[in-house]
N, C-alpha and C positions, 0 to 999 in steps of 0.2 A: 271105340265104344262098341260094345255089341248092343242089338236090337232089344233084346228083354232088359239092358241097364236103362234106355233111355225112357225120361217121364211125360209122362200124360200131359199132353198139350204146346209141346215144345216143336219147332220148325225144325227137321230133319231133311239132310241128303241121303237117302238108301241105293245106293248101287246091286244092279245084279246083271251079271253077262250080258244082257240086250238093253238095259233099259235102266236110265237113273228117273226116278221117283223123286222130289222136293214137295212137301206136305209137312201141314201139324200131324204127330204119332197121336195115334189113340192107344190102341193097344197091341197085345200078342197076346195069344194062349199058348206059344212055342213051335203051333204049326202054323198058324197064320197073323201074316201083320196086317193090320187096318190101320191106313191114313186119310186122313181127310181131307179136302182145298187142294188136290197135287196139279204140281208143275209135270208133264210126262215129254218125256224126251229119248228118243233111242241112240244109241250109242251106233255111230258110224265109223269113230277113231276117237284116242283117248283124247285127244285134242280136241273133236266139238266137242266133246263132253263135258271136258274142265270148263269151254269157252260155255255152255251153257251154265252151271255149276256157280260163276262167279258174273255173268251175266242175271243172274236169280238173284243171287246175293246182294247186288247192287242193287237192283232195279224193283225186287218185288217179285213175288211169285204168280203167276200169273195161271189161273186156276184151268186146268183142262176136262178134269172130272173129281165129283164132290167128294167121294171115297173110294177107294181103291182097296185092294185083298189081295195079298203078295202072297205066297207062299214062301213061308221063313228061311228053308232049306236053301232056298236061292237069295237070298241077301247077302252079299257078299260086303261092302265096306259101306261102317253108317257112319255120317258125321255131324255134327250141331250146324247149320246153316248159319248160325249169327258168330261162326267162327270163321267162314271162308275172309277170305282178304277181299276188299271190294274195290280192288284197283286195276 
């Protein structure tokens, strides 16, 4: 899924080189994404990352700041969070 497919109000995972994002999407104007409620987690190896990713999924997102403002360019992989496997 890319960023401008996905709808208004839905729990997203946004990846970008440092830092995976977990938030309801508001929106994009194509240079910037705003999400709301995110989970913030920086990427140390792909592995805590996944291990947070499906730690979320399970357990609930746990809110670290109420909106966020990504800059689109760096979004690299989006996925539906009610998709991850929660095992």
């Amino acid at each position: 899924m890319r960023i401008h497919e996905a709808p208004h109000g839905i729990n997203l995972v946004v990846e970008t080189p440092e830092t995976i994002y977990i938030g309801r999407f508001d929106h994009t104007d194509g240079f910037q994404v705003v999400m709301r409620d995110c989970a913030i987690h920086p990427v140390s190896s792909p592995a805590s990352a996944e291990a947070f990713v499906k730690n979320t999924a399970k357990y609930g997102i746990s809110v670290d700041r109420r909106e966020v403002v990504l800059e689109a360019s760096r979004v690299g992989r989006v996925r539906l969070l009610g998709e991850i496997p929660k095992d």
